[in-house]
Legacy VTK file of the C-alpha trace (Angstrom):
# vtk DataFile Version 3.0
C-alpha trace
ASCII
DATASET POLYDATA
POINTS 108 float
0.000 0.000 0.000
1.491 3.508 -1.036
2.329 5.743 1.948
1.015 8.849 -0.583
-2.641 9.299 -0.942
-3.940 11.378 -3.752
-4.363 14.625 -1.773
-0.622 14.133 -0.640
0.448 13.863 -4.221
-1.637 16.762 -5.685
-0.300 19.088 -2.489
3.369 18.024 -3.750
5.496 21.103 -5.383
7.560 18.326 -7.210
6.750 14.716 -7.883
9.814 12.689 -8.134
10.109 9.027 -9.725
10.119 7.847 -6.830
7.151 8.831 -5.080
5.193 8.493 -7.929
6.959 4.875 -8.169
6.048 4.285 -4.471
2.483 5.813 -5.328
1.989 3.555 -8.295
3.407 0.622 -6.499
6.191 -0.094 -9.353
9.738 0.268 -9.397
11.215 4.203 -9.486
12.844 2.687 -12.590
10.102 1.774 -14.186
8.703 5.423 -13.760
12.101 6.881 -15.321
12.014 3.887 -18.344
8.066 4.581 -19.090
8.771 8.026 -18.915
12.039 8.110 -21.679
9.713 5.575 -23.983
6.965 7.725 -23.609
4.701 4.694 -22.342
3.725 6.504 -19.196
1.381 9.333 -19.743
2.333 11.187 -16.643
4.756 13.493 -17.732
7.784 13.758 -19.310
11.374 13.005 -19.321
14.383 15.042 -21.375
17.595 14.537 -22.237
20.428 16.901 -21.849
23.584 15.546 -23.230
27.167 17.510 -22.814
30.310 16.581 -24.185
31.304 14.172 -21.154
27.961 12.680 -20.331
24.192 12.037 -20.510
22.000 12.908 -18.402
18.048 12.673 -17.707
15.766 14.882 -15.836
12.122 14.157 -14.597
8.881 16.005 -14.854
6.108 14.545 -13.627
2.733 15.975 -13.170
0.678 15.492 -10.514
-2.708 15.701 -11.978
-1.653 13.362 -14.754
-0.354 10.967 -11.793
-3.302 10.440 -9.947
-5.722 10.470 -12.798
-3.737 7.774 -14.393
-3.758 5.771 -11.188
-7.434 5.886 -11.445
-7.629 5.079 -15.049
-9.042 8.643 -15.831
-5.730 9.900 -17.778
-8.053 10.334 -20.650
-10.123 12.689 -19.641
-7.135 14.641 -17.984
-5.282 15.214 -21.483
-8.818 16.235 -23.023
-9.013 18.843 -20.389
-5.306 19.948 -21.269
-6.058 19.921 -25.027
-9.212 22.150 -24.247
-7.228 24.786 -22.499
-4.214 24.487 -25.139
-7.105 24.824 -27.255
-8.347 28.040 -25.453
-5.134 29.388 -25.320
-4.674 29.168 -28.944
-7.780 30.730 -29.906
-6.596 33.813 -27.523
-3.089 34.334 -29.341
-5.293 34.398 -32.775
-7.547 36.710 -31.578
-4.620 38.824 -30.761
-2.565 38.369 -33.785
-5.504 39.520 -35.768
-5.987 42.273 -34.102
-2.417 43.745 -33.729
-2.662 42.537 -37.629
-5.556 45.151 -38.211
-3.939 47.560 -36.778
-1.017 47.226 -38.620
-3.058 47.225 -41.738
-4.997 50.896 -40.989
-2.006 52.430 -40.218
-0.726 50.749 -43.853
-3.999 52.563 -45.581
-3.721 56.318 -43.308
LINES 1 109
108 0 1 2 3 4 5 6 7 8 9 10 11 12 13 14 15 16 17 18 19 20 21 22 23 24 25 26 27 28 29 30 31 32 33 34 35 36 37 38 39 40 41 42 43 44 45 46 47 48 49 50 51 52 53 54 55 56 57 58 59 60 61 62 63 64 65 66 67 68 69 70 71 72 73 74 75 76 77 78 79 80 81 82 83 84 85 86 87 88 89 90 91 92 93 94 95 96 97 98 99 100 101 102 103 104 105 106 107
């Protein structure tokens, strides 16, 4: 049984694979291979290689954690994809503006 209940995880400022490892009740490795392979939708891993070495660094998300532990990561990245979504639709809205403007000063 995980030591981390939901509420602990979502309060956390940083998930690390090992919590969420503990949380999941797999190995920390596990977390840090699924994460590299992209096989385990709750967040992200990257790569930073320098002339000597290469190393990894760990981002997972808590939201993504839990709902994936509950088998409601769907519905999670459908919420992201609405606000990405949202966002978006913003930054047009402002491009076209700043492009009108742009385009009456043109005509003056």
């Amino acid at each position: 049984m995980s030591k981390y209940t939901d509420e602990d995880i979502l309060a956390m400022k940083k998930v690390t694979c090992e919590i969420a490892g503990d949380y999941l009740g797999i190995n920390p490795m596990a977390v840090r291979i699924g994460l590299r392979n992209e096989r385990l939708p709750i967040g992200f891993a990257v790569q930073s290689n320098s002339r000597y070495s290469s190393n990894w660094a760990y981002y997972i998300i808590a939201e993504r954690l839990v709902a994936y532990k509950h088998g409601r990561i769907k519905e999670v990245q459908i919420e992201g994809i609405e606000r990405n979504l949202e966002q978006i639709a913003r930054e047009f809205a402002d491009l076209k503006r700043d492009l009108v403007q742009l385009l009456r000063k043109e005509l003056i």
